[in-house]
PyMOL CGO cylinders between C-alpha atoms (Angstrom):
from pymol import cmd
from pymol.cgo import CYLINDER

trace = [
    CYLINDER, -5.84, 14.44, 2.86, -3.07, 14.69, 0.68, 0.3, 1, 1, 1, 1, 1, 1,
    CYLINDER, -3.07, 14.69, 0.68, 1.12, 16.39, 0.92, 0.3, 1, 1, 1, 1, 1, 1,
    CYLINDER, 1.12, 16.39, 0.92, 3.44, 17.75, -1.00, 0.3, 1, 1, 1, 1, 1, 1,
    CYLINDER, 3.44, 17.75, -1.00, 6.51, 16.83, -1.22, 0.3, 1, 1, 1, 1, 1, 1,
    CYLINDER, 6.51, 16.83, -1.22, 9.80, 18.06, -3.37, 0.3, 1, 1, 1, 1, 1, 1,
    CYLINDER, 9.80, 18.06, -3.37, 8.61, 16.43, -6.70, 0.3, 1, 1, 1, 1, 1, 1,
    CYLINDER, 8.61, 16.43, -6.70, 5.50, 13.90, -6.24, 0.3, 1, 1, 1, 1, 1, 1,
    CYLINDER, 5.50, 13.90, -6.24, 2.05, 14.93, -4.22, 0.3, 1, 1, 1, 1, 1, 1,
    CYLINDER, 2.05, 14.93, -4.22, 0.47, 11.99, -1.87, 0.3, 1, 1, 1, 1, 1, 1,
    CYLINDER, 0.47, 11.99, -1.87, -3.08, 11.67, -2.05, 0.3, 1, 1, 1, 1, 1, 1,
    CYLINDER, -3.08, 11.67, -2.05, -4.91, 9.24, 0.82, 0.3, 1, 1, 1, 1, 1, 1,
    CYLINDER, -4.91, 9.24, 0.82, -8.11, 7.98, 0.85, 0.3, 1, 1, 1, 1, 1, 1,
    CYLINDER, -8.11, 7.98, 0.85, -9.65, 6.49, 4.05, 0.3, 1, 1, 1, 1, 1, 1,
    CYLINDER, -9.65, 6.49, 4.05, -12.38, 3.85, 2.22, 0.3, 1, 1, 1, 1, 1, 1,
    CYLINDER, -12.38, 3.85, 2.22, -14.51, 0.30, 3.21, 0.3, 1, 1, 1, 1, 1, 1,
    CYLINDER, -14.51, 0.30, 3.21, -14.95, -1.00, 6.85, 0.3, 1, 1, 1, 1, 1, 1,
    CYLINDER, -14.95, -1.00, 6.85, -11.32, -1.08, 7.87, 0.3, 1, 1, 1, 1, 1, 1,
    CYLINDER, -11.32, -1.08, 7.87, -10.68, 2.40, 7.03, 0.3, 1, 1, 1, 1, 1, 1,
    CYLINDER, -10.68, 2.40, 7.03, -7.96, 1.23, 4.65, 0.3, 1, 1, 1, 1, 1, 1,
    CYLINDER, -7.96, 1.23, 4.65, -5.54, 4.41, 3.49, 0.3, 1, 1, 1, 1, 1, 1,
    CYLINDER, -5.54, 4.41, 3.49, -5.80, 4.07, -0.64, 0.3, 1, 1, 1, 1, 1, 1,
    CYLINDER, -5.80, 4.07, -0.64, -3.09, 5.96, -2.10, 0.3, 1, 1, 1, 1, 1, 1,
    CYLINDER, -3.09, 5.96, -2.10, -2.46, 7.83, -4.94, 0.3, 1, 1, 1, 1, 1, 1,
    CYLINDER, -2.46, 7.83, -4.94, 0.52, 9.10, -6.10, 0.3, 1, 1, 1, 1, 1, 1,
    CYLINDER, 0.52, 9.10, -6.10, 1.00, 11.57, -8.48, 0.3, 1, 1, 1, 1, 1, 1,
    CYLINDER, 1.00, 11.57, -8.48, 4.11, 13.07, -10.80, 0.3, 1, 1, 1, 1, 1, 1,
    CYLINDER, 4.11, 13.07, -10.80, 4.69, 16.22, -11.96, 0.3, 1, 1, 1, 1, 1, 1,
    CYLINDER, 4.69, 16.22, -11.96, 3.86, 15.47, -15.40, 0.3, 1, 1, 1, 1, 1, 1,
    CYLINDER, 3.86, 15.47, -15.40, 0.79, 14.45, -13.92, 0.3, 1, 1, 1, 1, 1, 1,
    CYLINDER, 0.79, 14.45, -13.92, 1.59, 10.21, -14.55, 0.3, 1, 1, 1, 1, 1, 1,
    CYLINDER, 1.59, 10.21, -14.55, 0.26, 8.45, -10.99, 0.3, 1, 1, 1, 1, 1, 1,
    CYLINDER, 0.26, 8.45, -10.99, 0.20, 5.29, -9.80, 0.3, 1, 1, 1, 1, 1, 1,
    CYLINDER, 0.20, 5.29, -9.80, -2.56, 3.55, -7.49, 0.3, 1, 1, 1, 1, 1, 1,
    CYLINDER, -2.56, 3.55, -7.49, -1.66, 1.80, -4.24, 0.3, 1, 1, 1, 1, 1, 1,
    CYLINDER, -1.66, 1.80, -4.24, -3.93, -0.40, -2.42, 0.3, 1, 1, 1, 1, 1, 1,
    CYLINDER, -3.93, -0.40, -2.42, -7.06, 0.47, -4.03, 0.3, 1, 1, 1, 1, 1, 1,
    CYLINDER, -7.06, 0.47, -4.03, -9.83, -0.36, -1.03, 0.3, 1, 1, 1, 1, 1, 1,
    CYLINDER, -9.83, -0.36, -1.03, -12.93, 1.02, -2.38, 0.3, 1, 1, 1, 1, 1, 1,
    CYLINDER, -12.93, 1.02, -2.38, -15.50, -1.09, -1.51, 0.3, 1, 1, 1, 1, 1, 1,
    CYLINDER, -15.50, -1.09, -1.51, -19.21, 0.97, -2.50, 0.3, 1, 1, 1, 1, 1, 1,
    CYLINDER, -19.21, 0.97, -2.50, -20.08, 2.95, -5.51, 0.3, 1, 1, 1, 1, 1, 1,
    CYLINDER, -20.08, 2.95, -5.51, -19.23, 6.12, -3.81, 0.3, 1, 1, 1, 1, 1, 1,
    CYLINDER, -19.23, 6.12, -3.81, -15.84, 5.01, -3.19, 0.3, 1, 1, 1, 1, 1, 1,
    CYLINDER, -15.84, 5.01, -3.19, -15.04, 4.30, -6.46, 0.3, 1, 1, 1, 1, 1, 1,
    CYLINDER, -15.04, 4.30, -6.46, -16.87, 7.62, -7.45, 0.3, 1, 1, 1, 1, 1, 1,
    CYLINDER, -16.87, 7.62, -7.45, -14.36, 8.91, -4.58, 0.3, 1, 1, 1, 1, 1, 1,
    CYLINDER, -14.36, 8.91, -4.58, -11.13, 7.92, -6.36, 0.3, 1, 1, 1, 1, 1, 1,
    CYLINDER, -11.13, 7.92, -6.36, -11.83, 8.69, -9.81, 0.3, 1, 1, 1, 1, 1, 1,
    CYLINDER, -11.83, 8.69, -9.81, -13.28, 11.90, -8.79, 0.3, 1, 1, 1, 1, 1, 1,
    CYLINDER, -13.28, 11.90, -8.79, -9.38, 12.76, -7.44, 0.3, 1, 1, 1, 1, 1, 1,
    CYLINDER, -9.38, 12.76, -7.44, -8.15, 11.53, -10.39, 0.3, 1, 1, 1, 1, 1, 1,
    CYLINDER, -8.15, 11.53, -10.39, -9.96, 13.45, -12.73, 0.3, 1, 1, 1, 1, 1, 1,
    CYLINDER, -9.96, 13.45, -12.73, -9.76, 17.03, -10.90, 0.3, 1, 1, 1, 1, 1, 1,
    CYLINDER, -9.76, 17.03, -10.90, -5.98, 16.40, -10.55, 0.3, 1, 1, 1, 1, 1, 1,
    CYLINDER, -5.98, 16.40, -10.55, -5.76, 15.86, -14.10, 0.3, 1, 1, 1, 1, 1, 1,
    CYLINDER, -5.76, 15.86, -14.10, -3.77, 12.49, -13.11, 0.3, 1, 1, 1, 1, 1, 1,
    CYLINDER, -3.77, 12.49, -13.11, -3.06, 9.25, -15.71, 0.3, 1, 1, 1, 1, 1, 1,
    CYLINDER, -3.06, 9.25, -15.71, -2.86, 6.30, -13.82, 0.3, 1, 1, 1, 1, 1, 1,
    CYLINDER, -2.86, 6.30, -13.82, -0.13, 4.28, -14.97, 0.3, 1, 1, 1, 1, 1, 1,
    CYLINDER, -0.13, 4.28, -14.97, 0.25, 1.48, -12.41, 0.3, 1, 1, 1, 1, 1, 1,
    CYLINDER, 0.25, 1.48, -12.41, -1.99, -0.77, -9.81, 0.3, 1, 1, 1, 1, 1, 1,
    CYLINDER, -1.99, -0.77, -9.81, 0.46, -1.74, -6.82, 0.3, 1, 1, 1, 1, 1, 1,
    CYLINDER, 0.46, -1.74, -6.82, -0.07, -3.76, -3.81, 0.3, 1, 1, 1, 1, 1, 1,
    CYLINDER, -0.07, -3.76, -3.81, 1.35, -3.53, -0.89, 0.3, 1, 1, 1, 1, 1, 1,
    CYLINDER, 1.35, -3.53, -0.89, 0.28, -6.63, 0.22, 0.3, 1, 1, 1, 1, 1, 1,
    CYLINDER, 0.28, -6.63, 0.22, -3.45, -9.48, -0.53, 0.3, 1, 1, 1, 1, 1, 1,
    CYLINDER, -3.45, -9.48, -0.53, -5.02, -8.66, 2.36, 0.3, 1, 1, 1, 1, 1, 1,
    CYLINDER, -5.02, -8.66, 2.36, -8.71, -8.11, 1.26, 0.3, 1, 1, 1, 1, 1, 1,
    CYLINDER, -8.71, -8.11, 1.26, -8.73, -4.43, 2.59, 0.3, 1, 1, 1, 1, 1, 1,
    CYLINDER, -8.73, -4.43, 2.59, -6.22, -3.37, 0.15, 0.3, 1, 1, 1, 1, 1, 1,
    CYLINDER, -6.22, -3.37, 0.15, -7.29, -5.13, -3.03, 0.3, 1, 1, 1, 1, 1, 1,
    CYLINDER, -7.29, -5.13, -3.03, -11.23, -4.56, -2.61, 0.3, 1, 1, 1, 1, 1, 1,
    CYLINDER, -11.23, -4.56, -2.61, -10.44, -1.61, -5.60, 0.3, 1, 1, 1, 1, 1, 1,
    CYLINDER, -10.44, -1.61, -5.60, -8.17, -4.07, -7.77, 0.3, 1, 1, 1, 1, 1, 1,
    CYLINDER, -8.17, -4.07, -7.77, -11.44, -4.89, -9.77, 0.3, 1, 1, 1, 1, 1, 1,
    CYLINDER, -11.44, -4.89, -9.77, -12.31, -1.67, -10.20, 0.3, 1, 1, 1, 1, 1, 1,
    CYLINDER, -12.31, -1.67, -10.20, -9.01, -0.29, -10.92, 0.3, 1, 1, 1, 1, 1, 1,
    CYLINDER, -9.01, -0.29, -10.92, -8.43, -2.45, -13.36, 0.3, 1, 1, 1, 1, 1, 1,
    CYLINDER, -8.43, -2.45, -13.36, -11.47, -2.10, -15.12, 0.3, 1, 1, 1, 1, 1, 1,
    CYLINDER, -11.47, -2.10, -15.12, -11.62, 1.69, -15.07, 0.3, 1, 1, 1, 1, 1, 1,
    CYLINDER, -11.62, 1.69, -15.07, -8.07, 2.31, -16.22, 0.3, 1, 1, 1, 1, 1, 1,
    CYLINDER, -8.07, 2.31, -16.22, -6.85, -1.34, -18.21, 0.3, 1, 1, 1, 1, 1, 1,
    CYLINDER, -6.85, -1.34, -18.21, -4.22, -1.75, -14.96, 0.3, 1, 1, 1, 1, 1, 1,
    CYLINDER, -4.22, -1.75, -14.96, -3.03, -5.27, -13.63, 0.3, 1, 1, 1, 1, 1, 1,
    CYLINDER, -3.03, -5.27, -13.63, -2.32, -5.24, -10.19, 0.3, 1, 1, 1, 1, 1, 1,
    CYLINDER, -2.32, -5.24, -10.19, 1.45, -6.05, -9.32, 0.3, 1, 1, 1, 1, 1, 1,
    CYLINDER, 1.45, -6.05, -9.32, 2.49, -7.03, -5.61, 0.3, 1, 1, 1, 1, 1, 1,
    CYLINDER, 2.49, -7.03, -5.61, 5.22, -10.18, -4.41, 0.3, 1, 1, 1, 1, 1, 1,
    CYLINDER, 5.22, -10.18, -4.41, 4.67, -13.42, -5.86, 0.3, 1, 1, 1, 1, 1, 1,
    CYLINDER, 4.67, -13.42, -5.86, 4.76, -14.83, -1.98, 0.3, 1, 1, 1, 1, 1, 1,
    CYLINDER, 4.76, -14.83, -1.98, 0.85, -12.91, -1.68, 0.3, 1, 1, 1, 1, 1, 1,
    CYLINDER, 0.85, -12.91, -1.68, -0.36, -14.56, -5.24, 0.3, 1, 1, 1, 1, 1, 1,
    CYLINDER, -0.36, -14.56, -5.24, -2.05, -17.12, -3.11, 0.3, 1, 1, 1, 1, 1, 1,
    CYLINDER, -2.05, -17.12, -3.11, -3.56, -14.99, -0.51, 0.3, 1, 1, 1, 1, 1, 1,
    CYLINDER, -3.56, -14.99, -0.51, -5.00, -12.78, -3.96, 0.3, 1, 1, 1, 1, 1, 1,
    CYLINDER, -5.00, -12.78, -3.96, -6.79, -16.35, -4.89, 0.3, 1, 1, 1, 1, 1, 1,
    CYLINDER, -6.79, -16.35, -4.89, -8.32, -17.19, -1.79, 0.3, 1, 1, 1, 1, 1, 1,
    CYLINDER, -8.32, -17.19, -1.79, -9.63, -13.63, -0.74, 0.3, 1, 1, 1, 1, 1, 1,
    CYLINDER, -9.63, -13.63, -0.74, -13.06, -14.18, -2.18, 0.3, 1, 1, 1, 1, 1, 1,
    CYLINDER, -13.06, -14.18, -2.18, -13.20, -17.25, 0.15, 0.3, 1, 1, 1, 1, 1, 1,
    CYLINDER, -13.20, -17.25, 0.15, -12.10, -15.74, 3.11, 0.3, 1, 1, 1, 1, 1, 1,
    CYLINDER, -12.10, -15.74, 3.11, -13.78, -12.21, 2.91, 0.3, 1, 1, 1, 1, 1, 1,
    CYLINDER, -13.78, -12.21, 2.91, -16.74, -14.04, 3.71, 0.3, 1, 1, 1, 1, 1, 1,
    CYLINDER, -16.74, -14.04, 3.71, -15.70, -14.47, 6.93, 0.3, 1, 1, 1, 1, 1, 1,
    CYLINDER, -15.70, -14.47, 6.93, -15.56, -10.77, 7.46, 0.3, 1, 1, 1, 1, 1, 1,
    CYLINDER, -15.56, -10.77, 7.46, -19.17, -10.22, 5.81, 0.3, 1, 1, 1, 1, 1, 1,
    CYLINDER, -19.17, -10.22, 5.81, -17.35, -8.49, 3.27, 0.3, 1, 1, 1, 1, 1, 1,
    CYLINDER, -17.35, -8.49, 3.27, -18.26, -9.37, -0.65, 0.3, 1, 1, 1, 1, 1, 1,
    CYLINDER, -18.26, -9.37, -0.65, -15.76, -9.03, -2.88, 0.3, 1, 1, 1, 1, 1, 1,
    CYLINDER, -15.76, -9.03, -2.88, -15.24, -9.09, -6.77, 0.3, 1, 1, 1, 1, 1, 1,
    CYLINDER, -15.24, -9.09, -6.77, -12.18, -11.19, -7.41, 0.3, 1, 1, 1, 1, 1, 1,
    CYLINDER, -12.18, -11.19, -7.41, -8.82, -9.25, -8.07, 0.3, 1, 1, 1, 1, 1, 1,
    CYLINDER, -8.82, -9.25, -8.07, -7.08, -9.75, -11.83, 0.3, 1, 1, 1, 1, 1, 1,
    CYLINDER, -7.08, -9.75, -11.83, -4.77, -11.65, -12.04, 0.3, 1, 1, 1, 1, 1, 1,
    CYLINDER, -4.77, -11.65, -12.04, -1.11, -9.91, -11.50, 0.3, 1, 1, 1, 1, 1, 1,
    CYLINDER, -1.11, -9.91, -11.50, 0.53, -8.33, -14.74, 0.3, 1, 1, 1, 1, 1, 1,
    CYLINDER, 0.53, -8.33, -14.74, 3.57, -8.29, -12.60, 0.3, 1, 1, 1, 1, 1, 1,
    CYLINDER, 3.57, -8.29, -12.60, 5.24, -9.73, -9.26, 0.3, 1, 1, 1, 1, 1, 1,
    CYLINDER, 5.24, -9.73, -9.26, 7.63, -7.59, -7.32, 0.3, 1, 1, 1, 1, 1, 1,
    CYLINDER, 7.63, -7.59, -7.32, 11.00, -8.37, -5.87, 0.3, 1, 1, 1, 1, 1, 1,
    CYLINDER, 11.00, -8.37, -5.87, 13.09, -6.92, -3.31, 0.3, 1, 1, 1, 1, 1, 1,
    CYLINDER, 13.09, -6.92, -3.31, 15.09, -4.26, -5.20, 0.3, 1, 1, 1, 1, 1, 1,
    CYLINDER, 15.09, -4.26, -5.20, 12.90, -3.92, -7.72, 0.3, 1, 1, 1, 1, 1, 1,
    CYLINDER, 12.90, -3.92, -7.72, 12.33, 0.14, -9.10, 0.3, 1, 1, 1, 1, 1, 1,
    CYLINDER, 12.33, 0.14, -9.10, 9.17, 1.84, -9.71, 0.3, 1, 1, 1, 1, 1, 1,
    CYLINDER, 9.17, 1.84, -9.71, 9.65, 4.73, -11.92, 0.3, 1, 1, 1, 1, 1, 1,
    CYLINDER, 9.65, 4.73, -11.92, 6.84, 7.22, -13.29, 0.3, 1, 1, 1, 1, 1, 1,
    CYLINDER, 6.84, 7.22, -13.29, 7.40, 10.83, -14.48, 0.3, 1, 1, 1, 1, 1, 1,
    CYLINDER, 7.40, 10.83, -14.48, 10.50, 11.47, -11.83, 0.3, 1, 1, 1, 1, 1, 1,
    CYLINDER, 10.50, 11.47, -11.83, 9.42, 9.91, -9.41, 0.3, 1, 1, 1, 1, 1, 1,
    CYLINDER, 9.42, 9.91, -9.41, 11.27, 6.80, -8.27, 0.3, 1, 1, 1, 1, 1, 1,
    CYLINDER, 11.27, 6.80, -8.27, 9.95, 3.86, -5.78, 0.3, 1, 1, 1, 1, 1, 1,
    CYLINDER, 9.95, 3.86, -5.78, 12.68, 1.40, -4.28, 0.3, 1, 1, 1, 1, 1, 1,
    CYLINDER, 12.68, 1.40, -4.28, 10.88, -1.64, -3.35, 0.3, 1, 1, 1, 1, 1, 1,
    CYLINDER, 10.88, -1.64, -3.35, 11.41, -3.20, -0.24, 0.3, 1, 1, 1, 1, 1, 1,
    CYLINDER, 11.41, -3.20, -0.24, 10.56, -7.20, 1.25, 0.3, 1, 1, 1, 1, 1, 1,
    CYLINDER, 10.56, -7.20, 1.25, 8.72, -6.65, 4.87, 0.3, 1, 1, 1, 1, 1, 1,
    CYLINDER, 8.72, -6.65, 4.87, 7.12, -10.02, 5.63, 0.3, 1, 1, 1, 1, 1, 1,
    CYLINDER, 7.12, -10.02, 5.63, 5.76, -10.57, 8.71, 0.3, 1, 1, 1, 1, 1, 1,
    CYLINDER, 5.76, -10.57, 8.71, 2.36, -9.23, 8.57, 0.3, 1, 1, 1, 1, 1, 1,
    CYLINDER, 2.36, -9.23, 8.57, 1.71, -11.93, 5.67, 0.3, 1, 1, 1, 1, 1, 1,
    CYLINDER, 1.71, -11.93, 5.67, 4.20, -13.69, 3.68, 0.3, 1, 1, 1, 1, 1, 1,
    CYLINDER, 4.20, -13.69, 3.68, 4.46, -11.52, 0.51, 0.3, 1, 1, 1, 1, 1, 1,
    CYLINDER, 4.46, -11.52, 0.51, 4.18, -7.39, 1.68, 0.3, 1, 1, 1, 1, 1, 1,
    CYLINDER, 4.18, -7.39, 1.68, 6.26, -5.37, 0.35, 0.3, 1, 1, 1, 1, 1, 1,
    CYLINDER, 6.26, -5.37, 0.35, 6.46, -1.48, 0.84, 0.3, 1, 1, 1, 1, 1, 1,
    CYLINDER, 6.46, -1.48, 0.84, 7.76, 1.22, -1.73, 0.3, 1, 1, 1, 1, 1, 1,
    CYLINDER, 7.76, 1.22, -1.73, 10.33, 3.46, -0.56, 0.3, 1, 1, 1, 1, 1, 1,
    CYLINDER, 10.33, 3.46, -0.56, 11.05, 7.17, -1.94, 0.3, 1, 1, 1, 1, 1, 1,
    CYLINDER, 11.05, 7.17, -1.94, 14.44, 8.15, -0.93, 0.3, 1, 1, 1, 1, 1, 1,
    CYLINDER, 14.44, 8.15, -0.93, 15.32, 11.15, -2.92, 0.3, 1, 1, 1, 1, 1, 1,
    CYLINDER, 15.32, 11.15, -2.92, 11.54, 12.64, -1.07, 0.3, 1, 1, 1, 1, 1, 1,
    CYLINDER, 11.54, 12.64, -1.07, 11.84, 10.70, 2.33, 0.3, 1, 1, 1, 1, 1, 1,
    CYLINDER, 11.84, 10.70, 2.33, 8.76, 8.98, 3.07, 0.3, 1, 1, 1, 1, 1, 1,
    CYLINDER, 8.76, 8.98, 3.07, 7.75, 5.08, 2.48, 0.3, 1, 1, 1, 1, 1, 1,
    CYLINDER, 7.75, 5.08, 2.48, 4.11, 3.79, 1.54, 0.3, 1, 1, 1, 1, 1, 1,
    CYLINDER, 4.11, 3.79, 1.54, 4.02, 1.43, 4.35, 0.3, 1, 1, 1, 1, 1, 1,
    CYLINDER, 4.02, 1.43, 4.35, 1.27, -0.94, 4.28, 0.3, 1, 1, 1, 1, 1, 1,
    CYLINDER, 1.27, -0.94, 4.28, 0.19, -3.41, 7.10, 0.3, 1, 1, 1, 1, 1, 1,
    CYLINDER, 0.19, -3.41, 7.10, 3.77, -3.22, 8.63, 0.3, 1, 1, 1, 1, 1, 1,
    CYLINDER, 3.77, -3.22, 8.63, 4.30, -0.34, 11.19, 0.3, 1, 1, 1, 1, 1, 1,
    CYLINDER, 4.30, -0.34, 11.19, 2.04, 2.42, 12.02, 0.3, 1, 1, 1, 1, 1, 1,
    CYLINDER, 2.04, 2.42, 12.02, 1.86, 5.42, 14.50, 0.3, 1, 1, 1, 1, 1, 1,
    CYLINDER, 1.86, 5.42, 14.50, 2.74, 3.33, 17.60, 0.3, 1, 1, 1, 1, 1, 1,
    CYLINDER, 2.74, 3.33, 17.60, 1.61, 0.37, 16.58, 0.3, 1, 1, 1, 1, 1, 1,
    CYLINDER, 1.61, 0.37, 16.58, 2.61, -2.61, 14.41, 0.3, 1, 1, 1, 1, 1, 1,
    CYLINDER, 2.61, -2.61, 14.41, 0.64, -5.32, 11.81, 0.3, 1, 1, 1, 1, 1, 1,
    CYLINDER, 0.64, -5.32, 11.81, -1.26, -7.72, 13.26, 0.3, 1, 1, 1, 1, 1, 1,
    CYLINDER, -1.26, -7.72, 13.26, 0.05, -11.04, 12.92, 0.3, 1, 1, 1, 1, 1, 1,
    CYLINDER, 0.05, -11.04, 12.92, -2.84, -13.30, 14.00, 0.3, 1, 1, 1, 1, 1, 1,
    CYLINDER, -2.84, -13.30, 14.00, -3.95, -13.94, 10.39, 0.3, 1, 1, 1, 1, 1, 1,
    CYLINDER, -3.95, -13.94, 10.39, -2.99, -16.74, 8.17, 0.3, 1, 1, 1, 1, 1, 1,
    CYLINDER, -2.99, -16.74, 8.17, 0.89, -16.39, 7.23, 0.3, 1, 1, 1, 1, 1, 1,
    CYLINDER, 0.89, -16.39, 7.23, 1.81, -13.49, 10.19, 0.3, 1, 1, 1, 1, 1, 1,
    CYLINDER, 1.81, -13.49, 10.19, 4.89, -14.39, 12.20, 0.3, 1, 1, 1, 1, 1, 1,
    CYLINDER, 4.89, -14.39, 12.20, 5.55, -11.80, 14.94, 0.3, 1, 1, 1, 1, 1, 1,
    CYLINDER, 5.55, -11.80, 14.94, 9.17, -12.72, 14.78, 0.3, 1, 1, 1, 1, 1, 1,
    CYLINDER, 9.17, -12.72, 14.78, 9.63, -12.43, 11.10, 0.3, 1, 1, 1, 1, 1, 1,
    CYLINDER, 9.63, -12.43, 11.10, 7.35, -8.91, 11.58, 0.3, 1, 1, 1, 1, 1, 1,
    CYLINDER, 7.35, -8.91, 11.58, 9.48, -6.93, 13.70, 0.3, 1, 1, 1, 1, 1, 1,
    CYLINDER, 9.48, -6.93, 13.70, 12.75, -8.37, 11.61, 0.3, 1, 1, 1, 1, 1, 1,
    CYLINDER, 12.75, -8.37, 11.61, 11.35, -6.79, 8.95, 0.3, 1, 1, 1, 1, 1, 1,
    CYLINDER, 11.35, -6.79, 8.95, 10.77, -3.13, 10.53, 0.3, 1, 1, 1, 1, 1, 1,
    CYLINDER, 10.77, -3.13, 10.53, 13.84, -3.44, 12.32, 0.3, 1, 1, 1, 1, 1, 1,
    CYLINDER, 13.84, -3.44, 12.32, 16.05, -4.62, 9.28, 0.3, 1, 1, 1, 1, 1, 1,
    CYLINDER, 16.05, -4.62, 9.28, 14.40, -2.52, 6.49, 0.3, 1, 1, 1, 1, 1, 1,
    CYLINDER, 14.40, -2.52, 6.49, 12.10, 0.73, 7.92, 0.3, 1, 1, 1, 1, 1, 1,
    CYLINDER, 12.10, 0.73, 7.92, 14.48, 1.04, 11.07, 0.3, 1, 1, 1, 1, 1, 1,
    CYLINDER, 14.48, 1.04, 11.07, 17.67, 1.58, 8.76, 0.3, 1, 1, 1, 1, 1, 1,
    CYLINDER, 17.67, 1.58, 8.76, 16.41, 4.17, 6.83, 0.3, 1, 1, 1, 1, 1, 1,
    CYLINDER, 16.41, 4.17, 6.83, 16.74, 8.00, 8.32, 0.3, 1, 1, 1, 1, 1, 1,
    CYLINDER, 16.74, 8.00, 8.32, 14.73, 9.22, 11.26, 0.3, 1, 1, 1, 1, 1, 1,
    CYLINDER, 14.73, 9.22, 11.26, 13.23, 12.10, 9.50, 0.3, 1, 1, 1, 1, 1, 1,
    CYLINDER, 13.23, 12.10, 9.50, 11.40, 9.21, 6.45, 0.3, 1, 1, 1, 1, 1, 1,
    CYLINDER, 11.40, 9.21, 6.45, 8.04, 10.14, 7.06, 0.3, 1, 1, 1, 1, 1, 1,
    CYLINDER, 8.04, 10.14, 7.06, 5.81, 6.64, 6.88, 0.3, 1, 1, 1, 1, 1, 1,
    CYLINDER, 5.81, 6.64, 6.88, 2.47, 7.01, 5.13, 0.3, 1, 1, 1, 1, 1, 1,
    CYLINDER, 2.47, 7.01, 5.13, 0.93, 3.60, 6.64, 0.3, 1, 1, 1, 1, 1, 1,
    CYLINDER, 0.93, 3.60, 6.64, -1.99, 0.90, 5.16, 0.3, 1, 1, 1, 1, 1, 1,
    CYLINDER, -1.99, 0.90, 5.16, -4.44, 2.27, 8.53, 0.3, 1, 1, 1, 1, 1, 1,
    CYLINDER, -4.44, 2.27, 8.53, -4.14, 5.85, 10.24, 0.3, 1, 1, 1, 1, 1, 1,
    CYLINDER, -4.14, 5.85, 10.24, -2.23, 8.77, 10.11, 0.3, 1, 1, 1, 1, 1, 1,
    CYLINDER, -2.23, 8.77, 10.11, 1.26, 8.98, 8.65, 0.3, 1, 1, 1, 1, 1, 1,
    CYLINDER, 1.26, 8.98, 8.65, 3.98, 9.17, 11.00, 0.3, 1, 1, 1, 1, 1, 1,
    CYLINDER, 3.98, 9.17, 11.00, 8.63, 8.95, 11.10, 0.3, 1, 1, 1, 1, 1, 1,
    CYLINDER, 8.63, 8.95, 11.10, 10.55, 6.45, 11.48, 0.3, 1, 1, 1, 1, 1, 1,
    CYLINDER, 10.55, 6.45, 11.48, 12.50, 8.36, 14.43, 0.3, 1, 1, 1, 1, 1, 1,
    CYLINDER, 12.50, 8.36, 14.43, 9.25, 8.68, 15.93, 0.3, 1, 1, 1, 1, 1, 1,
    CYLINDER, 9.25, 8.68, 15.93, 8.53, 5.02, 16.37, 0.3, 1, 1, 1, 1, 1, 1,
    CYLINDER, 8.53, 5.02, 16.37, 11.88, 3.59, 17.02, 0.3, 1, 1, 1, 1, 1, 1,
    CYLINDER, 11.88, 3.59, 17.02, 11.67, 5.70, 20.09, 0.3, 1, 1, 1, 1, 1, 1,
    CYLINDER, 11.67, 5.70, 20.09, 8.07, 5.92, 21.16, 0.3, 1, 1, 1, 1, 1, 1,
    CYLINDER, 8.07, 5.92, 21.16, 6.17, 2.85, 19.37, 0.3, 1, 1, 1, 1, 1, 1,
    CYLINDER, 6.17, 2.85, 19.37, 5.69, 0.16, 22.76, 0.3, 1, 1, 1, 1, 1, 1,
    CYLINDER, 5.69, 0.16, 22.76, 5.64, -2.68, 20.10, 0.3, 1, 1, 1, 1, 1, 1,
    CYLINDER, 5.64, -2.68, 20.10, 9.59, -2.35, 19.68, 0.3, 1, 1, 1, 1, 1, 1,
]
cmd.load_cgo(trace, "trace")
C-alpha cells in the first residue's frame, strides 16, 4: 500500500505477528527514511529491501516511533543492511534494553536493537530531500513515543497512539490512560481536521474523523 502526496510518497508494510505498519518514506530525490522497521522473518526483510531497491530509494535514517518490540523487530536488520542507528526519545532507551527480555513473553525472538545514534526531543526536525518531519512528544502509550508530523503535506506517522477509532493500549509497562488521551488531545487533536494519520496498526485515517467518531474520546 503506499500514497502520494504533494512532495514525499508513503510506503506501508503490514509485517510480524502484530501486523505492525513499517513505513517508508521516500523524497523526491529519492533520499528515504525507515520508520518502525517490524520485519520479523527472512521474507520480511526480503519484503522491505525489495521496495527499496525497485523505488530506487537511499535510506538515510532509522526512526522509532516508540520500543515497543513490534516496531523495532527490523532495527537489527536495518541497521545492518544500510549502516543506520535507530533514533527514538531518550524516555524509550530503557524499554529498547529490556525488549529481548520481555519478547519472550510474547514467544517472539528477537535480535537486540543498536544502540541509538540519536534521541529525539519534542521540536526536534527531520529533514531529507524536501521533506520535513516536526517531531512531536505523545506519551501515554509508553513513556518515550513520539510521532513525526508533516505539515506542509498533512498527514502524521502516528505510532501506538490513535488509530481508526481506536486508541493505544495502555495496559503495558509505562501506559497511563490519562497521560494517553492528553497526548492525542493536546498534540494530534490541535492539528487540522483534514491531517490524514498513517497509524503503528491498521488503516490510515483524519484527525476530524476521530475527534468526532473514535468512542475512546
Amino acid at each position: 500500500m503506499s500514497a502520494e502526496r504533494k512532495t514525499s510518497r508513503i510506503h506501508c508494510l503490514p509485517f510480524n505477528p502484530f501486523q505492525e505498519n513499517t513505513y517508508v518514506v521516500a523524497a523526491p530525490n529519492g533520499e528515504c527514511v525507515i520508520i518502525d522497521p517490524g520485519c520479523y522473518e527472512a521474507r520480511e526483510e526480503q519484503a522491505l529491501e525489495r521496495l527499496i531497491e525497485r523505488e530506487g530509494l537511499k535510506p538515510v535514517r532509522l526512526l522509532n516511533t516508540h520500543a515497543h518490540l513490534d516496531h523495532i523487530l527490523g532495527n537489527a536488520f536495518v541497521t545492518e543492511r544500510w549502516n543506520l542507528k535507530p533514533e527514538l526519545h531518550r524516555a524509550d532507551h530503557d524499554l529498547l534494553r529490556a525488549a529481548p527480555v520481555y519478547s519472550e513473553a510474547w514467544g517472539i525472538r528477537l535480535t537486540p536493537s543498536p544502540e541509538p545514534g540519536a534521541f529525539l526531543e519534542e521540536g526536534d526536525w527531520i529533514r531529507f530531500g524536501g521533506v520535513e518531519f516536526r517531531v512531536l512528544f505523545t506519551p501515554g502509550h509508553c513513556p518515550g513515543h513520539v510521532v513525526f508530523y508533516n505539515e506542509a503535506e498533512g498527514y502524521v506517522i502516528g505510532g501506538d497512539v490513535l488509530f481508526q477509532r481506536s486508541i493505544g493500549r495502555t495496559d503495558l509497562p509505562g501506559g497511563d490512560h490519562a497521560q494517553l488521551l492528553s497526548s492525542i488531545r493536546e498534540k494530534l487533536f490541535t492539528l487540522p481536521d483534514a491531517t490524514v494519520v498513517w497509524p503503528g496498526h491498521g488503516p490510515e485515517t483524519t484527525v476530524g474523523e476521530e475527534r468526532v467518531e473514535n468512542p475512546f474520546l
